[in-house]
DODRENTOR-47133 format. One record per residue (C-alpha): residue number from 1; residue in three letters; y, z, x. Coordinates in pm, 1 decimal. Last residue first. Layout:
<pts>
(NUM,'ALA',(Y,Z,X)),
...
</pts>
This chain:
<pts>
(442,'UNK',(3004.9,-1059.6,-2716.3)),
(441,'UNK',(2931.4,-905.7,-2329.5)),
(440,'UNK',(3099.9,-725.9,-2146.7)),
(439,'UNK',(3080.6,-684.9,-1741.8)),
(438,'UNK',(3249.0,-435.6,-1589.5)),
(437,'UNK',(3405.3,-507.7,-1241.9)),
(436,'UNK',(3239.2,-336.9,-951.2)),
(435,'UNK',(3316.8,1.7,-792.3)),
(434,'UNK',(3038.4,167.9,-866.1)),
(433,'UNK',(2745.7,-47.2,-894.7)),
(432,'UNK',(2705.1,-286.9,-1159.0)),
(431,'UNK',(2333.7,-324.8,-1352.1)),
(430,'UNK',(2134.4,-622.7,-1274.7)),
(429,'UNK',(1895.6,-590.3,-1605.8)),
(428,'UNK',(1532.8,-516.2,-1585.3)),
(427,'UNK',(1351.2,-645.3,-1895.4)),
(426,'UNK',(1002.7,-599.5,-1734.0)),
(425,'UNK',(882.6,-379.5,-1527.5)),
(424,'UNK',(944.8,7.7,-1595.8)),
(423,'UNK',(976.0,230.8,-1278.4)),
(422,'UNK',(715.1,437.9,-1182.8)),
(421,'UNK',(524.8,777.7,-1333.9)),
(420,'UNK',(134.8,831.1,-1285.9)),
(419,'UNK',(-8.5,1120.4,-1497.4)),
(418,'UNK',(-355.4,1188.3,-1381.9)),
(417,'UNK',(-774.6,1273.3,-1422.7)),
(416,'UNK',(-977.8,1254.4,-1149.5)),
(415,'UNK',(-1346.9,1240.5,-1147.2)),
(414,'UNK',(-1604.9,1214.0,-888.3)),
(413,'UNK',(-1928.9,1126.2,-811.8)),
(412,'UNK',(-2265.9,1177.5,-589.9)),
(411,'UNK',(-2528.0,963.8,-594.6)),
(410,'UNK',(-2786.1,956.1,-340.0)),
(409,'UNK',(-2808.1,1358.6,-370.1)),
(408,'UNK',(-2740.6,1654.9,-205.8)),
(407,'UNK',(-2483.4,1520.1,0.1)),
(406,'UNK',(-2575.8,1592.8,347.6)),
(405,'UNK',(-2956.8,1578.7,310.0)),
(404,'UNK',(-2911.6,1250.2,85.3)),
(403,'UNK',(-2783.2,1080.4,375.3)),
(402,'UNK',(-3083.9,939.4,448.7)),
(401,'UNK',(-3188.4,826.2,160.8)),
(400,'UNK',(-2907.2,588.4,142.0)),
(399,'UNK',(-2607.1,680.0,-51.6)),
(398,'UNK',(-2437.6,488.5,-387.1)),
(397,'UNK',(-2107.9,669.0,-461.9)),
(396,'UNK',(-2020.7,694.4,-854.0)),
(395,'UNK',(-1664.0,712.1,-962.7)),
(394,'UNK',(-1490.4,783.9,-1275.2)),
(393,'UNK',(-1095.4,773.7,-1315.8)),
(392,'UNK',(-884.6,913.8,-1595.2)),
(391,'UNK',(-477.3,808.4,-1691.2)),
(390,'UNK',(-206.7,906.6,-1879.9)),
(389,'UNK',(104.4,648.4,-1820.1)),
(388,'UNK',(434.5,687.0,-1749.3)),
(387,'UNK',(709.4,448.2,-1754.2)),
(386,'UNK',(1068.7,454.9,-1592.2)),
(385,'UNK',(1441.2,305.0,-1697.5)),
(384,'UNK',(1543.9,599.1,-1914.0)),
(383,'UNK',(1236.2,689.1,-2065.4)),
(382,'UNK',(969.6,397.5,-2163.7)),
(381,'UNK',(619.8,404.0,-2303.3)),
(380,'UNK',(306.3,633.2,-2293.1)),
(379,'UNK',(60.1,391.3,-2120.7)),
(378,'UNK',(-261.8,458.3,-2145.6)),
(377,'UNK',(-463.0,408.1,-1842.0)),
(376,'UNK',(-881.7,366.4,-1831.1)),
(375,'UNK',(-1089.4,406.8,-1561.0)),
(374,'UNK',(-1395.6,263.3,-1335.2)),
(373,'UNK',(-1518.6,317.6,-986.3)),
(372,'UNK',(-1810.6,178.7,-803.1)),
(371,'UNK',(-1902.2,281.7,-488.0)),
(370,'UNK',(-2129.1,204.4,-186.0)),
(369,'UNK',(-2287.5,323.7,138.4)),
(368,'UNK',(-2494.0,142.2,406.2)),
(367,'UNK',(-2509.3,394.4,691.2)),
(366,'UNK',(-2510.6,356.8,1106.5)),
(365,'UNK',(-2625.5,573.9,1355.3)),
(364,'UNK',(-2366.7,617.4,1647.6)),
(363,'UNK',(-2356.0,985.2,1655.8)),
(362,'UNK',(-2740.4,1011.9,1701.5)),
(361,'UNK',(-2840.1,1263.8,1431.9)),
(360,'UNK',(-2812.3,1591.8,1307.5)),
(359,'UNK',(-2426.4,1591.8,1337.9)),
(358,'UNK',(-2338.4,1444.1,1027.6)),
(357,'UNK',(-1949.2,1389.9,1050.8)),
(356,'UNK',(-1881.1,1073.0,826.4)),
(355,'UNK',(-1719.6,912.2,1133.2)),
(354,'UNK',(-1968.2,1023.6,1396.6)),
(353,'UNK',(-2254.3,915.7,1161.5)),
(352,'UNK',(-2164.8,580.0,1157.0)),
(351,'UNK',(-2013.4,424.0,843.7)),
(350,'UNK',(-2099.2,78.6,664.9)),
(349,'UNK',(-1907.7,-34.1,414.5)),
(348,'UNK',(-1961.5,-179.9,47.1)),
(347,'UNK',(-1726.4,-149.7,-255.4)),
(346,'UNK',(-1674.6,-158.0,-631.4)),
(345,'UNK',(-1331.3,-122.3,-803.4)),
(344,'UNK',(-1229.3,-82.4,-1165.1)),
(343,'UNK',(-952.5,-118.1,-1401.7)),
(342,'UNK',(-851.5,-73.2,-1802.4)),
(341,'UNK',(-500.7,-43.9,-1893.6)),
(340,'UNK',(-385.1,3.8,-2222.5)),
(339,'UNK',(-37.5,22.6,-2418.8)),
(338,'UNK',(16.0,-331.8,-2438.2)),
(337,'UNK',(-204.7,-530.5,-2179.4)),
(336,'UNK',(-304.8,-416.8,-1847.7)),
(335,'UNK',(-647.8,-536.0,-1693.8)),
(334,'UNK',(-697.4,-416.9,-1333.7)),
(333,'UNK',(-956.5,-561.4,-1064.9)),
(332,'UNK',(-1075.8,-491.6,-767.5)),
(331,'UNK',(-1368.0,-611.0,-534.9)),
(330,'UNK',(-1408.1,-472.4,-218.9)),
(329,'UNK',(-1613.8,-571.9,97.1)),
(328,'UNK',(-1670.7,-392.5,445.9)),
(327,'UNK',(-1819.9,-461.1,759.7)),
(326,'UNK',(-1912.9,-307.9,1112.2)),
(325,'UNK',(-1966.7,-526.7,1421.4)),
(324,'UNK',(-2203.2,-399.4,1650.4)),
(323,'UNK',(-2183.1,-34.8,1729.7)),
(322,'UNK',(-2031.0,98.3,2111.6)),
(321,'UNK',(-1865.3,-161.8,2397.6)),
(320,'UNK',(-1591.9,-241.3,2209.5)),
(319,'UNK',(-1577.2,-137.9,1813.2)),
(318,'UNK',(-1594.7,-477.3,1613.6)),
(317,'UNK',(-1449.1,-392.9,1292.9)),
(316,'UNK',(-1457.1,-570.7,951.4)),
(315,'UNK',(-1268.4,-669.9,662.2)),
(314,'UNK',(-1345.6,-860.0,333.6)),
(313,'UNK',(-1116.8,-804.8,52.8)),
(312,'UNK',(-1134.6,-974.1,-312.1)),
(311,'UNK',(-839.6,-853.3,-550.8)),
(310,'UNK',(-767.8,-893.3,-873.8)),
(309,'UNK',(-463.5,-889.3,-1118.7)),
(308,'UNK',(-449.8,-946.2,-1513.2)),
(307,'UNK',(-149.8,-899.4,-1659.9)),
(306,'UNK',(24.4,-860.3,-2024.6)),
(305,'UNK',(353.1,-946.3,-2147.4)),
(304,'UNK',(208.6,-1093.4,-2437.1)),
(303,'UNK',(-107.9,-1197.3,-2379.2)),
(302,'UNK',(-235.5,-1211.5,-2029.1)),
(301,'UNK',(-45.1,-1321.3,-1700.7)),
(300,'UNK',(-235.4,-1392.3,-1404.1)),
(299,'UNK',(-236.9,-1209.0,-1067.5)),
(298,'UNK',(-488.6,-1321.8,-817.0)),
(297,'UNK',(-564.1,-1214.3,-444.9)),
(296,'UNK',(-780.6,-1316.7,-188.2)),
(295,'UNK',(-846.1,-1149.8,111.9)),
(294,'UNK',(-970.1,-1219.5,458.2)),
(293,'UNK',(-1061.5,-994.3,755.3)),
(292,'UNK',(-1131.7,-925.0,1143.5)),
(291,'UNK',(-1030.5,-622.8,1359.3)),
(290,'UNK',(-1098.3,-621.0,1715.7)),
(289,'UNK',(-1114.8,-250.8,1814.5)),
(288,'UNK',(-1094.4,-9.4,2161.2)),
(287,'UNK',(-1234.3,275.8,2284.3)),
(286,'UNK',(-1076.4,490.7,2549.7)),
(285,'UNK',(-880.5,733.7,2325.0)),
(284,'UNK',(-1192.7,832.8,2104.6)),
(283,'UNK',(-1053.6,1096.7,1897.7)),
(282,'UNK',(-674.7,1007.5,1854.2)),
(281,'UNK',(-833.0,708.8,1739.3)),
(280,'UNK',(-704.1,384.0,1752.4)),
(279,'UNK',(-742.5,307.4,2111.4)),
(278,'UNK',(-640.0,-106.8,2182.6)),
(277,'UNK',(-639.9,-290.9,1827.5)),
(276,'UNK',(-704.7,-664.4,1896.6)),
(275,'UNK',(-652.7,-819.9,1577.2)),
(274,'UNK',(-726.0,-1106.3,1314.7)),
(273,'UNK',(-624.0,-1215.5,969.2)),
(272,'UNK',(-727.2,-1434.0,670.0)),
(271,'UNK',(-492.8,-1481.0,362.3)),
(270,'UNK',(-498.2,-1614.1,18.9)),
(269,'UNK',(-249.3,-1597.7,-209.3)),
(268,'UNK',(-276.6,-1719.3,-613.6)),
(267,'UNK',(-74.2,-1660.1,-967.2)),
(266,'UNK',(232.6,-1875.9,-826.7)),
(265,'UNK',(19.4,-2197.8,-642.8)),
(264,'UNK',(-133.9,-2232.9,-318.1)),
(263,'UNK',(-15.4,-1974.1,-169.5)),
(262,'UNK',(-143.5,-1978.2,193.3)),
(261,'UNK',(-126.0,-1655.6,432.5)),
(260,'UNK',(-222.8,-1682.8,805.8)),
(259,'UNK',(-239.1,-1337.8,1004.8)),
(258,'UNK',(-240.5,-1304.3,1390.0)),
(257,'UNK',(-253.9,-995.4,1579.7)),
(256,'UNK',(-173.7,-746.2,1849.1)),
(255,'UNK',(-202.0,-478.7,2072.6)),
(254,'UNK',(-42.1,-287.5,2325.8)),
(253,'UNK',(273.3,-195.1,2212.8)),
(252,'UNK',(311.8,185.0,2341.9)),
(251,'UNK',(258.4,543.3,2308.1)),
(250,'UNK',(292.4,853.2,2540.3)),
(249,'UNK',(530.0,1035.0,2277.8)),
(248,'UNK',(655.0,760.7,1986.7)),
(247,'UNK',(427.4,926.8,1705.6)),
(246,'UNK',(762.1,1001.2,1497.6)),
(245,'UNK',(754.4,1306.1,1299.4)),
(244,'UNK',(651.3,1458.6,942.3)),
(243,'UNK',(331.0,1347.1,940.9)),
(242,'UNK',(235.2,1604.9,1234.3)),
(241,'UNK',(-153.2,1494.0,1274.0)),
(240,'UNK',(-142.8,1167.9,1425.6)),
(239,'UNK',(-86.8,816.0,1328.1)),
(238,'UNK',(-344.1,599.5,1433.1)),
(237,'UNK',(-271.8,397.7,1738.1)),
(236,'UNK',(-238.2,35.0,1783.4)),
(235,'UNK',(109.6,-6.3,1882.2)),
(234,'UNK',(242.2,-337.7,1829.7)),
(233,'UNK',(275.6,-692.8,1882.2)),
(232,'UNK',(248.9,-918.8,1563.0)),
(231,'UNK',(200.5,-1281.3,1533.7)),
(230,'UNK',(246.7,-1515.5,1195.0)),
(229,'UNK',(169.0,-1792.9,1020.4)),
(228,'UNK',(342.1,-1849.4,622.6)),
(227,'UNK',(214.5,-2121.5,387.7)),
(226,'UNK',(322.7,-2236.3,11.8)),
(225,'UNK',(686.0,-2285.8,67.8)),
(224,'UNK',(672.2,-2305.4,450.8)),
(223,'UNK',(673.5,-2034.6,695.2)),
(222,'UNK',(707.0,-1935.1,1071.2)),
(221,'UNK',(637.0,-1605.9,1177.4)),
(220,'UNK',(756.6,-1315.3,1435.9)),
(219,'UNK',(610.4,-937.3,1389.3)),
(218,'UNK',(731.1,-687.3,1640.9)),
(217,'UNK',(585.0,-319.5,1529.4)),
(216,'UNK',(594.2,27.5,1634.7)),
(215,'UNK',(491.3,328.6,1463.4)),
(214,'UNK',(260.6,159.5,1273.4)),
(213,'UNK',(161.6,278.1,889.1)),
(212,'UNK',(-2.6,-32.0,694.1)),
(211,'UNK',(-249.0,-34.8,1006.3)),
(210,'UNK',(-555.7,153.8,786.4)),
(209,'UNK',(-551.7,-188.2,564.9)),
(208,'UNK',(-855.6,-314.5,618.9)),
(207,'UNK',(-1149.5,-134.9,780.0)),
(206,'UNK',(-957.8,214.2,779.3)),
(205,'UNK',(-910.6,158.3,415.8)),
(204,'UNK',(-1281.1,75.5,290.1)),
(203,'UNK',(-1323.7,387.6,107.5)),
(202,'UNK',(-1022.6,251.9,-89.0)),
(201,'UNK',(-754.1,471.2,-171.7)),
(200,'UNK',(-723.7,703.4,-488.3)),
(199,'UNK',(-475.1,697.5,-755.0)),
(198,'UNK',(-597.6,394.7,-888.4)),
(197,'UNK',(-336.3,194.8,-1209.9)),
(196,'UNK',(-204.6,-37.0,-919.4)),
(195,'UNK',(-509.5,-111.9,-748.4)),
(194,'UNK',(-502.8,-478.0,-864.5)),
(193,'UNK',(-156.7,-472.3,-813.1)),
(192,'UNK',(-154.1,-428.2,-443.5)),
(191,'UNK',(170.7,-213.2,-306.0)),
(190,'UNK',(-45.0,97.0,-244.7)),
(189,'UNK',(-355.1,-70.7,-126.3)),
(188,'UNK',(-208.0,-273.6,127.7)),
(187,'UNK',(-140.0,-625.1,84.3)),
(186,'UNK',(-428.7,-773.3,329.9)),
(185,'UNK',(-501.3,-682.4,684.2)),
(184,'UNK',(-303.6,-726.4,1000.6)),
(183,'UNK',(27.2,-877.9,1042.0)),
(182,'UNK',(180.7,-572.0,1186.0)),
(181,'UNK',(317.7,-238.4,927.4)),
(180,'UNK',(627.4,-61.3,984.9)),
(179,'UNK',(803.0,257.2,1114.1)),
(178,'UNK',(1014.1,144.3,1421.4)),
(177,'UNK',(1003.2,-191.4,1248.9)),
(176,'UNK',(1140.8,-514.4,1379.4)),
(175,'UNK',(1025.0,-813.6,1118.5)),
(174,'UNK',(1147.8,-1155.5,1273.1)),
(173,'UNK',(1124.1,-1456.3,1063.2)),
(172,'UNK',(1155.6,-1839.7,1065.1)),
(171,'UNK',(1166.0,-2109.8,775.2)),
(170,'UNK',(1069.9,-2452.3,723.0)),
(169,'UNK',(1057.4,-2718.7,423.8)),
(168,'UNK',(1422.5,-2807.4,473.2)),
(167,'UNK',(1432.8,-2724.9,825.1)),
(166,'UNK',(1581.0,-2412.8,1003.5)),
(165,'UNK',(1552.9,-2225.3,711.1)),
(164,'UNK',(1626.8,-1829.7,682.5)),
(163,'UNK',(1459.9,-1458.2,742.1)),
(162,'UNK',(1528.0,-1147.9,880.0)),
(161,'UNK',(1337.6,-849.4,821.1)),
(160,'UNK',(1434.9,-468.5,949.2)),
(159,'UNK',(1229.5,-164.9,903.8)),
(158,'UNK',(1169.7,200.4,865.5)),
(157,'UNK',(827.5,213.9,697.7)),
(156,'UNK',(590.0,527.4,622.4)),
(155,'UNK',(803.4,763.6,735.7)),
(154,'UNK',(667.2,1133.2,531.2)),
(153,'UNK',(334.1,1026.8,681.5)),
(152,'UNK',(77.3,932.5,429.8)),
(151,'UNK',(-181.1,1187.6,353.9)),
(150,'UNK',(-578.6,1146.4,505.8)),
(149,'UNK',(-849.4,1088.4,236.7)),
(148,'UNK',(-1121.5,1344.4,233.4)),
(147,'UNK',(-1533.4,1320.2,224.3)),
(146,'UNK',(-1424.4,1319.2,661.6)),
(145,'UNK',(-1141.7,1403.1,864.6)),
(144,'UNK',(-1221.9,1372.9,1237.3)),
(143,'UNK',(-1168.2,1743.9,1433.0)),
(142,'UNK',(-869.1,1791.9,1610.4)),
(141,'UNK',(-675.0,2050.7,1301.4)),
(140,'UNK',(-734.5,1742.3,1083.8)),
(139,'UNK',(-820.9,1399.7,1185.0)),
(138,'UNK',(-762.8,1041.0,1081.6)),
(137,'UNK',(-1025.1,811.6,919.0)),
(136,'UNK',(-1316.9,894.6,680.6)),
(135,'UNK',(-1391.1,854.1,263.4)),
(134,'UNK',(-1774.4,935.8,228.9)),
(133,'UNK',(-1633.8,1139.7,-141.4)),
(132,'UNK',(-1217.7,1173.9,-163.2)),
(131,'UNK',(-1059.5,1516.8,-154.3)),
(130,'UNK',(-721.3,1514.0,-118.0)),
(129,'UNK',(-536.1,1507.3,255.6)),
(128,'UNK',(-627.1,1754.0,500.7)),
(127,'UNK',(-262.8,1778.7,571.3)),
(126,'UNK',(-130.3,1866.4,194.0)),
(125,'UNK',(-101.5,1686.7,-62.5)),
(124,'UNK',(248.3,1756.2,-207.4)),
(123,'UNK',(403.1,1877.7,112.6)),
(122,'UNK',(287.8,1569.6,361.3)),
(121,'UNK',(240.6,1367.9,44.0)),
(120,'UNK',(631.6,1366.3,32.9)),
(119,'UNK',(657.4,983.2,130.0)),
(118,'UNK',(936.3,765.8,239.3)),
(117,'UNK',(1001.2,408.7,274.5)),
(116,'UNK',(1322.5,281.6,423.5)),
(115,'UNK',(1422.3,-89.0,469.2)),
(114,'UNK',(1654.7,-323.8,496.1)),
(113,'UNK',(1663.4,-702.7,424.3)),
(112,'UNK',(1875.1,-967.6,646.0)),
(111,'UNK',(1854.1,-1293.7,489.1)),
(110,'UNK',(1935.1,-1598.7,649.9)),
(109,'UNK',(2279.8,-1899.5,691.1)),
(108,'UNK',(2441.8,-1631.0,954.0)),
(107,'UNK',(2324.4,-1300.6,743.3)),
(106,'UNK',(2277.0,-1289.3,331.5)),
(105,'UNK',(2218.5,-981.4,217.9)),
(104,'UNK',(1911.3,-749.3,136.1)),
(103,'UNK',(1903.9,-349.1,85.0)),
(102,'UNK',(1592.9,-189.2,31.0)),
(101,'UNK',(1439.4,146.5,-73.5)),
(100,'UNK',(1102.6,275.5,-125.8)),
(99,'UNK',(989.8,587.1,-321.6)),
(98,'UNK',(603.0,734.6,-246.3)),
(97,'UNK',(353.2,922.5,-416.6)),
(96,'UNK',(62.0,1105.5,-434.3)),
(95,'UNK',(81.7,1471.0,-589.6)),
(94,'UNK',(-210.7,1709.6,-592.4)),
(93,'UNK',(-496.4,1938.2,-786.6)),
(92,'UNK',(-768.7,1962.4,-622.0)),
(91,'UNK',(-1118.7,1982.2,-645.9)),
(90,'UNK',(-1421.1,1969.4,-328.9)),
(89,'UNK',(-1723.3,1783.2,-267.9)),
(88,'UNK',(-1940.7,1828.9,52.5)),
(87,'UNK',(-2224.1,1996.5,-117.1)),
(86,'UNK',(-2170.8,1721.9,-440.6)),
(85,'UNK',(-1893.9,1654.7,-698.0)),
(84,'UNK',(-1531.7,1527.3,-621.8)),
(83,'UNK',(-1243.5,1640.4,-825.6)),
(82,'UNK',(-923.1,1512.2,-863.5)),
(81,'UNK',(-628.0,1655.2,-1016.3)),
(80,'UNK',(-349.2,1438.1,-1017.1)),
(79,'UNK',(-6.4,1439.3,-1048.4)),
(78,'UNK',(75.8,1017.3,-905.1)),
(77,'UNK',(416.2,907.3,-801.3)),
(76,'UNK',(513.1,559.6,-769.9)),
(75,'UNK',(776.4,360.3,-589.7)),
(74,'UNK',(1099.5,136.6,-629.6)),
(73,'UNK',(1432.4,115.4,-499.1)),
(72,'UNK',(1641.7,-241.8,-462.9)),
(71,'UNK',(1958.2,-313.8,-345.9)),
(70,'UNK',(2127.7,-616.8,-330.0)),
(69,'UNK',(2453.1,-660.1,-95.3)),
(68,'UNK',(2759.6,-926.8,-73.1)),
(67,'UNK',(2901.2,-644.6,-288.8)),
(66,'UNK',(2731.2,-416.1,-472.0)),
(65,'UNK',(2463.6,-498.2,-683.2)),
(64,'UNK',(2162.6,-315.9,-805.4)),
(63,'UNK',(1822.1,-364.0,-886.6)),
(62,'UNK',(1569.0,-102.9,-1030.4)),
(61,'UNK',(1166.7,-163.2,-909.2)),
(60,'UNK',(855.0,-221.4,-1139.5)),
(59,'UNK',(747.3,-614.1,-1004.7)),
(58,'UNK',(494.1,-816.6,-1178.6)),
(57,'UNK',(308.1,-1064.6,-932.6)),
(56,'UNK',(356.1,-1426.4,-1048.2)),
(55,'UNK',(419.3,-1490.7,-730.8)),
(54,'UNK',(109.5,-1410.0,-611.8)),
(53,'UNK',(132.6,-1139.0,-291.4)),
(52,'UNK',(228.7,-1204.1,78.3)),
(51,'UNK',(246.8,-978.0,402.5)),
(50,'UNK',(552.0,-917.7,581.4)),
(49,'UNK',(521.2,-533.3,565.4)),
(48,'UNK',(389.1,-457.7,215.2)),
(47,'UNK',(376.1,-723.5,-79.7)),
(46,'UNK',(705.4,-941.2,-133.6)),
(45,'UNK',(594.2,-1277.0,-390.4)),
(44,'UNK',(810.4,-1102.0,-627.4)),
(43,'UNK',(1147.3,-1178.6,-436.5)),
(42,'UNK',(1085.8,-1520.4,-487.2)),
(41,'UNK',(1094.0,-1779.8,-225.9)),
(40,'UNK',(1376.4,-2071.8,-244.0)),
(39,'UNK',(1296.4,-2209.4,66.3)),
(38,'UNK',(1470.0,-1899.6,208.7)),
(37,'UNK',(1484.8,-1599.5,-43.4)),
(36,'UNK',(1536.8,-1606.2,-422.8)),
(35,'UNK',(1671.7,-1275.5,-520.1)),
(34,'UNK',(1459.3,-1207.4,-899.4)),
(33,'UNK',(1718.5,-1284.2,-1194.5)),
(32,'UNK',(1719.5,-960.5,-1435.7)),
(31,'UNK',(1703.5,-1069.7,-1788.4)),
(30,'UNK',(2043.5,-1139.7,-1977.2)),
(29,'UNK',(2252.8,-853.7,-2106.3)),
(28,'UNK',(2443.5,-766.5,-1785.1)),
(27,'UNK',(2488.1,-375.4,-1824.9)),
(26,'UNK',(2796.3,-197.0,-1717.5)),
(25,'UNK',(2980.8,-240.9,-2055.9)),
(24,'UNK',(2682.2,-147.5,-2253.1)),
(23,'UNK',(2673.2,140.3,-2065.2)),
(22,'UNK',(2384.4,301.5,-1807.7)),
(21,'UNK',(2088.8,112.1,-1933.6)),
(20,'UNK',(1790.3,233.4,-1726.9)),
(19,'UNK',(1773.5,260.1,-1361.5)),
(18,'UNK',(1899.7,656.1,-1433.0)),
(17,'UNK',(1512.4,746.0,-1310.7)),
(16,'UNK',(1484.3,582.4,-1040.5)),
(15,'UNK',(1794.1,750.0,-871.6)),
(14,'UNK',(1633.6,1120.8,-971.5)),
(13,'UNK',(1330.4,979.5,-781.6)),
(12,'UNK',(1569.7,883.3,-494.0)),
(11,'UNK',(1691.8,1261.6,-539.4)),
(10,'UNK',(1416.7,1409.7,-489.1)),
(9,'UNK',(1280.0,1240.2,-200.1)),
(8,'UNK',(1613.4,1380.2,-22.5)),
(7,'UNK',(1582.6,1697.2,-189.6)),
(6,'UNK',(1239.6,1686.3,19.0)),
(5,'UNK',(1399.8,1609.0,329.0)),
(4,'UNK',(1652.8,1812.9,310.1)),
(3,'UNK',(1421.4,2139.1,251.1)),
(2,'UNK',(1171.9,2007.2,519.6)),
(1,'UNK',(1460.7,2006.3,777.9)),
</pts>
């Protein structure tokens, strides 16, 4: 099973990589069109699950046509090694990544789009995940995973979304996932573009976007050009520690949400979100969660062929009947012009003992910690449709004194240093599957 898998993942990497020119006969020569959706939506404004990005979001992903069908496959792999200083600091070297496909037609006056979204982190990282200083969330062999940052399941969407009009200026949905993500939270991390050049996750995830893998999800909205409201039911707990199967045993939709997105314009979206998440955590299966938030995101272009994106998250959880509320807020930004990429991240959240395992104290004492990241990405060019880029990341954790016990110090860092590989953006061309006419051109 692992072995098909895997050459499974393999070959949808081997797929990204022919998304290049395949013959000049095969090749359309004018610029890839994006697929305009209901209302006239463009396919860039797509972030993960249902949720919304700018439209003037870049997109790296290979288009096809066959048929009344469009097909789409993107993703990103990162071969890092990443090591994290301090007593409770650890090195090594790992592969993040993940390969997405879709396939969208047009369905009784709507649009059906397909999903599958697969990850290999389960072999390539490992099931303690990589190391990752005050990060928390998940477990590992029954106890809570803590300085470490949890793999992705090898599902992490299998999904159906169908959209159209029912009024000029209105549209419906209805996202059915087995494997999916509710409307809670912003973009998550992996699809945002303002973390697009960070091989690490937020130490904010589990505050914001920790519901971006849900086995289980029924999302229904109504949208407008510029606005989109929706509900989700679904089920609220964690994945748990076999990443390769589905968490359907004993499990249920039994919470939900609300998320309203506004786009005022093509380099802005703005969203604000709330939930009722019943037992998260594998570990503490009678308490519950409301989950607040809001994020804004911005993606302008810079230059030529340049972008600047950047992200501003708050989130928060209000654990029933234990702590009082518990907040987070990131910042994020990433600067990508020519062959350089500059980006950085700063955060605030506030962990309780249990979660960042220090067992000398009252498990429900709280912390105030921070971070600040910074890095640099060069990109190395073009081969045969994908990009790479060399990168380095530097971060510095900010602890309060009493923490400084655990970690040795009140400001512990890390380094990791990376090659990160995804298709090119840019200059995509609808290329003809197998089977179609050729197209020539004078």
């Amino acid at each position: 099973m692992r072995n098909i898998i895997t050459g499974s993942i393999v070959a949808a990497l081997a797929l990204l990589a022919t998304a290049g020119p395949v013959t000049a006969q095969m090749e359309m020569q004018q610029p890839m069109q994006m697929h305009a959706g209901p209302l006239g939506i463009s396919e860039t404004r797509m972030g993960s699950g249902t949720s919304w990005l700018p439209e003037s979001s870049p997109m790296h992903a290979a288009h096809y046509m066959r048929g009344k069908w469009t097909f789409m496959l993107h993703g990103v792999g990162f071969l890092q090694y990443d090591w994290q200083g301090g007593t409770r600091g650890r090195n090594q070297v790992g592969l993040s990544n993940w390969v997405m496909g879709m396939a969208t037609r047009q369905v009784s006056s709507g649009h059906l789009q397909l999903r599958v979204m697969l990850s290999a982190e389960p072999w390539t990282i490992g099931s303690r995940g990589y190391p990752l200083l005050l990060q928390t969330g998940e477990t590992y062999k029954g106890a809570p995973l803590h300085d470490r940052q949890h793999p992705h399941d090898l599902f992490m969407e299998l999904a159906a979304l169908y959209e159209r009009s029912i009024a000029r200026s209105v549209g419906v949905s209805l996202y059915l996932a087995p494997v999916g993500e509710p409307a809670l939270g912003p973009v998550a991390f992996p699809h945002r573009p303002s973390a697009a050049a960070d091989p690490l996750a937020p130490l904010s995830h589990h505050w914001q976007d920790g519901t971006h893998i849900t086995f289980g999800v029924l999302t229904a909205g109504v949208f407008t050009h510029s606005a989109k409201l929706e509900a989700s039911w679904f089920n609220g707990r964690e994945p748990d520690e076999n990443r390769t199967n589905f968490d359907y045993s004993g499990r249920r939709l039994d919470s939900y949400s609300a998320r309203l997105s506004v786009n005022p314009g093509p380099r802005w979206s703005v969203a604000a979100w709330y939930a009722y998440v019943q037992r998260p955590e594998e570990l503490r299966p009678d308490e519950s969660l409301h989950r607040i938030g809001a994020s804004l995101l911005t993606t302008q272009s810079v230059g030529q062929g340049g972008t600047w994106s950047t992200a501003l998250i708050y989130g928060a959880n209000d654990h029933l009947g234990a702590s009082p509320l518990s907040s987070s807020f990131v910042v994020e930004s990433s600067f990508d012009v020519g062959m350089n990429g500059f980006f950085g991240r700063a955060e605030y959240v506030r962990k309780s003992a249990e979660e960042l395992v220090i067992p000398s104290v009252p498990s429900t004492t709280e912390y105030d910690v921070a971070a600040l990241v910074l890095g640099y990405l060069r990109n190395l060019g073009r081969v045969v449709g994908l990009e790479g880029g060399l990168g380095v990341r530097g971060s510095l954790n900010f602890l309060p004194s009493s923490l400084e016990g655990a970690y040795r110090s009140r400001t512990a860092g890390g380094v990791a240093v990376y090659l990160r590989l995804r298709p090119a953006a840019g200059g995509m061309k609808m290329e003809a599957m197998p089977g179609m006419p050729e197209h020539r051109h004078e």
